[in-house]
C-alpha positions as CSV (number, residue, x, y, z in Angstrom):
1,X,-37.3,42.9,38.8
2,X,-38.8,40.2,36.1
3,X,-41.7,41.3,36.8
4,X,-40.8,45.1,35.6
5,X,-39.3,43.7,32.8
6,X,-42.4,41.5,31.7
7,X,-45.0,44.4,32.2
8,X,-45.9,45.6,28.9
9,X,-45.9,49.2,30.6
10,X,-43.3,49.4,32.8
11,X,-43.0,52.9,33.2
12,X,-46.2,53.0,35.8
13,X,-45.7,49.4,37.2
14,X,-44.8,50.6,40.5
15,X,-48.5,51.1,41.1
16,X,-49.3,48.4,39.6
17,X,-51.5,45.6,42.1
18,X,-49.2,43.1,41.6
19,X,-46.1,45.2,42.8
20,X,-48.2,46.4,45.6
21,X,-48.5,42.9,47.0
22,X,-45.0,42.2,46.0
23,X,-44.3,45.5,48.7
24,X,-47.0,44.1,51.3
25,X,-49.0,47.3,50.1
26,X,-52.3,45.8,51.2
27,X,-53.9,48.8,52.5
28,X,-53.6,50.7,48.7
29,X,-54.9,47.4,46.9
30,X,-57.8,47.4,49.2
31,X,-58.5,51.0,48.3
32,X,-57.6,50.6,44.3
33,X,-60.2,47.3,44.3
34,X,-63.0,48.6,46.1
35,X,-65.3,48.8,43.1
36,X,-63.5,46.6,40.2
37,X,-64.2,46.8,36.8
38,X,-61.1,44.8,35.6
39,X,-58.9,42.3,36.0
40,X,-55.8,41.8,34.8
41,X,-55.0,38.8,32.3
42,X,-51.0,38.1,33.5
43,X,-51.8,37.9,37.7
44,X,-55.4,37.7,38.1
45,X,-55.3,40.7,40.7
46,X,-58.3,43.2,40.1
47,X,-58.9,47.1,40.2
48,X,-60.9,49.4,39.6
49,X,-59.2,51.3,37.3
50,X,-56.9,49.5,34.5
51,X,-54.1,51.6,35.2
52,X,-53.2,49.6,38.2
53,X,-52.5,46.6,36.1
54,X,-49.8,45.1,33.5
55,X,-52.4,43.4,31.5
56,X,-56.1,45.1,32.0
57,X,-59.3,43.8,30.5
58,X,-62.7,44.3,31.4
59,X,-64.7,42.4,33.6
């Protein structure tokens, strides 16, 4: 739950990539990171939308 509490938007963290891991999720990070174009500055994890992380930038 730290992590919910630490994501600047926790309201839509439940999608987020690094709750998706966190729930062994793999099949939905494979299909949200197919084509990235960010990356997200707190895990690392990338997606192709920034929506799926806590802390988007570009790539």
């Amino acid at each position: 739950m730290s992590e919910l509490k630490s994501c600047p938007m926790p309201e839509g963290h439940k999608a987020h990539m690094c709750q998706l891991k966190a729930e062994g999720r793999m099949e939905e990070i494979d299909q949200h990171s197919a084509k990235p174009k960010f990356a997200c500055n707190k895990c690392g994890a990338k997606a192709d939308e920034e929506g799926y992380l806590c802390q988007p930038r570009p790539l």
